[in-house]
C-alpha positions in Angstrom: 0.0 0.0 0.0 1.2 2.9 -0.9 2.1 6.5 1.1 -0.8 8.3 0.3 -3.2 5.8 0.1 -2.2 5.0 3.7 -2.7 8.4 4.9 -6.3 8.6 2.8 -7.2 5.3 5.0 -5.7 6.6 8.1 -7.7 9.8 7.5 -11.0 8.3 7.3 -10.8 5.6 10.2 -9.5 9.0 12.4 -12.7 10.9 11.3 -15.2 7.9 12.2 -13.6 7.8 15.5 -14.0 11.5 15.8 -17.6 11.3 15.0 -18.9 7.8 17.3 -17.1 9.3 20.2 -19.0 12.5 19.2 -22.0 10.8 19.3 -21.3 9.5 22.9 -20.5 12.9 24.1 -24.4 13.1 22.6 -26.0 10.7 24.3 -24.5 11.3 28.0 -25.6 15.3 27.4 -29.2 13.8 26.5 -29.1 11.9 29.4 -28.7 14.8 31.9 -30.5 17.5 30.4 -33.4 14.7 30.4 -32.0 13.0 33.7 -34.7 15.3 35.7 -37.8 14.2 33.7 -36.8 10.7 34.1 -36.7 10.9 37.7 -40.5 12.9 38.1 -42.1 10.4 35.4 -40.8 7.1 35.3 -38.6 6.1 38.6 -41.3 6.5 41.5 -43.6 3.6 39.0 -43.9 0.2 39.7 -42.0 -2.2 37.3 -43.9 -3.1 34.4 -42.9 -4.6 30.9 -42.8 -0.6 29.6 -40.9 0.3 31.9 -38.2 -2.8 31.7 -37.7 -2.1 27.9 -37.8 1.9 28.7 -34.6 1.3 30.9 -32.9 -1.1 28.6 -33.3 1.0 25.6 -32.0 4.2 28.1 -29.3 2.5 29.9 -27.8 -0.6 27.2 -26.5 2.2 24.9 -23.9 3.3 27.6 -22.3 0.0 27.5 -23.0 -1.0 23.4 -21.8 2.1 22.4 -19.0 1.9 25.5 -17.3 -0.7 23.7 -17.6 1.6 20.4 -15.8 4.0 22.1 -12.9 1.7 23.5 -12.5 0.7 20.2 -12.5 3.7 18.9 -9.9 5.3 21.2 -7.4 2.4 20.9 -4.1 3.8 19.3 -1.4 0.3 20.0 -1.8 -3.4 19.0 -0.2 -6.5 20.9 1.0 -9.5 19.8 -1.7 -12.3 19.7 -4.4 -9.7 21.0 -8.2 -10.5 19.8 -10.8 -7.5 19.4 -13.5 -10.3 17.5 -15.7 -10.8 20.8 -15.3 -7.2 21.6 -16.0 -6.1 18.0 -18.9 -9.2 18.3 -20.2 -7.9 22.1 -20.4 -4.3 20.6 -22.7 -5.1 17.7 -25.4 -7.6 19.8 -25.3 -4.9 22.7 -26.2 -2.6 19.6 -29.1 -4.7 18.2 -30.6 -5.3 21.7 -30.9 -1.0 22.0 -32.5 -0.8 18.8 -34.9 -4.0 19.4 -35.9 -1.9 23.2 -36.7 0.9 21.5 -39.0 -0.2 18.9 -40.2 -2.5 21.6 -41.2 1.3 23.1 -43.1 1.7 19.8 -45.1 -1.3 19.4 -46.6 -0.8 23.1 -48.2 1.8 21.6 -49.3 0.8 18.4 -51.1 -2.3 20.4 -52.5 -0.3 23.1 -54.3 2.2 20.5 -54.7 -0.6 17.9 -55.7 -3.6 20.7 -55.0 -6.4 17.9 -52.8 -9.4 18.9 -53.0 -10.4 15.3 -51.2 -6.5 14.3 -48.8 -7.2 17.3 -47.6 -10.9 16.2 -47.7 -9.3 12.6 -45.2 -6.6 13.9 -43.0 -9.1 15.8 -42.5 -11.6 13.0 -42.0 -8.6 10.5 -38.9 -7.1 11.3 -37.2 -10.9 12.2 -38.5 -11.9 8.6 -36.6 -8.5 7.1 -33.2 -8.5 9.4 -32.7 -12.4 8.6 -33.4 -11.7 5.2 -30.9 -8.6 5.4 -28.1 -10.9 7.7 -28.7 -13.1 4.2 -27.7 -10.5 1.8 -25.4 -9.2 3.7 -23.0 -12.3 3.3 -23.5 -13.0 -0.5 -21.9 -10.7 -3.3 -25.5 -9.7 -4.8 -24.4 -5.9 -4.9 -20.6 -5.8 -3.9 -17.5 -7.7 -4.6 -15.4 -8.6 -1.4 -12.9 -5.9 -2.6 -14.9 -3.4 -2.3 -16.8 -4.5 0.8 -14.0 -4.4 3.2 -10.6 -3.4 4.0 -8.7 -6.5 2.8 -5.6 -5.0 1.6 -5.4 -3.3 4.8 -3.3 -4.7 7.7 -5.6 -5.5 10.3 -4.1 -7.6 13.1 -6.4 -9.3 15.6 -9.6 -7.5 14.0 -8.7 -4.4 15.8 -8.9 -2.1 13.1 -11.9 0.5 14.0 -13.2 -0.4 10.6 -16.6 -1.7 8.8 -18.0 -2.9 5.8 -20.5 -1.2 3.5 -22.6 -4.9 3.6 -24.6 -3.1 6.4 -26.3 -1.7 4.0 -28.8 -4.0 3.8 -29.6 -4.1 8.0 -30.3 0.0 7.8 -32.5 -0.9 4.5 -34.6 -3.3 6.2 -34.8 -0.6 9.2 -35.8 1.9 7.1 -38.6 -0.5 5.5 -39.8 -1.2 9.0 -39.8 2.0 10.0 -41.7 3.0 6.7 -44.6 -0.1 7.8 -45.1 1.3 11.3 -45.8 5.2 10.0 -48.3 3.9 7.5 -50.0 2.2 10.2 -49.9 5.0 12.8 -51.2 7.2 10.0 -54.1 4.5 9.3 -55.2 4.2 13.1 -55.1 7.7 13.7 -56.8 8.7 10.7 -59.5 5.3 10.1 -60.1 5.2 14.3 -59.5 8.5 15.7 -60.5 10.6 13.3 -63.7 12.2 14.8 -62.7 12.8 18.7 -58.8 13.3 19.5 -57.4 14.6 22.8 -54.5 16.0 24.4 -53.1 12.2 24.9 -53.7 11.3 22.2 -52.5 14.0 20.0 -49.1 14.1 22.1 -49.3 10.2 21.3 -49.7 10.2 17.2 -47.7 13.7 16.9 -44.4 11.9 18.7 -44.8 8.8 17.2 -44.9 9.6 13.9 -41.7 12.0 14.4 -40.0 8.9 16.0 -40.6 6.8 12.8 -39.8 9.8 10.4 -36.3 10.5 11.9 -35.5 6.7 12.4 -36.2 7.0 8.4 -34.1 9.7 7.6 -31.3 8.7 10.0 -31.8 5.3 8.3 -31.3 7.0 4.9 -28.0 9.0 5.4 -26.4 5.4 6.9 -27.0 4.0 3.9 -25.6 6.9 2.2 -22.7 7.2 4.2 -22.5 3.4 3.7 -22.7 3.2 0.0 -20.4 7.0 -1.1 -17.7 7.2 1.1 -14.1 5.2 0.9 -14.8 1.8 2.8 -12.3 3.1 5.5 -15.2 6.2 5.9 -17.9 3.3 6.2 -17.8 3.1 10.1 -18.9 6.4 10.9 -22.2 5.1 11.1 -21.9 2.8 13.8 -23.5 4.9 16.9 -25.4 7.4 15.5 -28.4 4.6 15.1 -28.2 3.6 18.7 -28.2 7.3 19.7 -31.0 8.4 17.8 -33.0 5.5 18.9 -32.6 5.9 22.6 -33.0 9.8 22.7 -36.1 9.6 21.1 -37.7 6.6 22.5 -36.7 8.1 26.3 -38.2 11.4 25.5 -41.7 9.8 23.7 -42.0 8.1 26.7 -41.7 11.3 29.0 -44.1 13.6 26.3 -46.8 10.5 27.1 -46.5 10.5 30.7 -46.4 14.5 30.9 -49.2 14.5 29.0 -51.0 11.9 31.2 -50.1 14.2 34.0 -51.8 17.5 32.7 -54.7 15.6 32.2 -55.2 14.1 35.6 -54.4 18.1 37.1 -57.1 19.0 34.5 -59.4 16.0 35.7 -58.5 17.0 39.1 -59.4 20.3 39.2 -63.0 19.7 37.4 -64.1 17.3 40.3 -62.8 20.0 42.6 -65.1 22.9 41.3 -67.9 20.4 40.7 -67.6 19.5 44.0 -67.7 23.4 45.0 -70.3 24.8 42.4 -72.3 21.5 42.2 -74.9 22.6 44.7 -75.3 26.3 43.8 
């Protein structure tokens, strides 16, 4: 490998460093500036399934996106070192964050949709598109090898903070998923709620729909980053998804229960005049 072509690799795998530890610094301001509605709407609850996937899909990207960022900050090799079940811990880590915060999503859609055939439709869905995607992604359909990975790069131990573009096909099948789910939120709120609507409601369908839209357009620019960039550009996109997914899956969640909130004060305080002016 030549000079310059080293420095052109070395260039890109510095700038997706730069930008997944970036995207940590992100997701730990997130979690403070939103660290005081947590603690008024969701931590004085009982446990219930919502709230089990609410803190995986909070607190997992810490650690998934944790070992990002040791990878990411590791400047010296050693002999006979491994990074393949770090590299391998990283990615489930990643998937279980996404899968929590969809999880998020699809309480919702059931509770305003109250289907179990629409809620095992939306669980065997997206396991139908991401095995079909994990398919792809190991055949040459679209790319040659060459151009899929770093291969005449020196990479001992799998240490290299570098991707491939084949995850290309995982953020496509997202981005489908997420396209199936806004359809459907547009169907119920239009087909079942189209006459009466309240505040809960309206906070409901409003963040939903601008959950799915910017999983959509995050989804798009991952597989543009993915397909235009040099391959050593290609793992930029590695925390952004996780990010985006547990920012706005934690804040739906604290709009809802807000919401719920106002309305029991509002509730409140019309029993309370009733109660006052009832007998006049």
């Amino acid at each position: 490998m030549s000079h310059p072509t080293a420095l052109y690799v070395d260039a890109g795998i510095q700038a997706s460093k730069y930008f997944n530890v970036g995207t940590f610094a992100v997701l730990i301001f997130d979690y403070f500036i939103t660290l005081e509605a947590e603690s008024q709407w969701v931590w004085h609850r009982k446990w219930t399934f919502v709230r089990f996937i609410f803190t995986v899909s909070r607190y997992l990207p810490f650690f998934g996106i944790g070992l990002t960022f040791v990878g990411a900050l590791r400047t010296q090799y050693y002999p006979g070192e491994s990074c393949v079940r770090l590299g391998q811990a990283s990615n489930v880590l990643h998937i279980i964050c996404i899968l929590a915060a969809e999880g998020l999503l699809l309480t919702r859609i059931y509770a305003s949709w109250n289907s179990k055939r629409l809620l095992t439709f939306l669980l065997v869905f997206p396991v139908v598109c991401f095995v079909v995607s994990y398919i792809l992604s190991d055949t040459t359909l679209v790319f040659n090898f060459k151009n899929t990975t770093l291969s005449n790069i020196p990479n001992p131990g799998s240490c290299l903070f570098s991707g491939g573009r084949n995850n290309i096909f995982e953020y496509a099948a997202l981005f489908l998923y997420e396209l199936v789910l806004l359809c459907l939120m547009l169907y119920i709120r239009f087909s079942k709620y189209s006459n009466a609507i309240g505040p809960l409601q309206e906070t409901y369908f409003s963040d939903s729909v601008r959950y799915t839209t910017c999983i959509m357009i995050m989804s798009s620019f991952s597989i543009i980053l993915t397909m235009v960039p040099p391959i050593a550009w290609v793992s930029i996109t590695d925390s952004p998804q996780i990010v985006i997914h547990s920012v706005l899956a934690s804040r739906i969640l604290f709009n809802l229960r807000a919401s719920e909130g106002r309305l029991q004060i509002r509730t409140t305080l019309m029993d309370v005049l009733e109660m006052q002016f009832g007998g006049v």
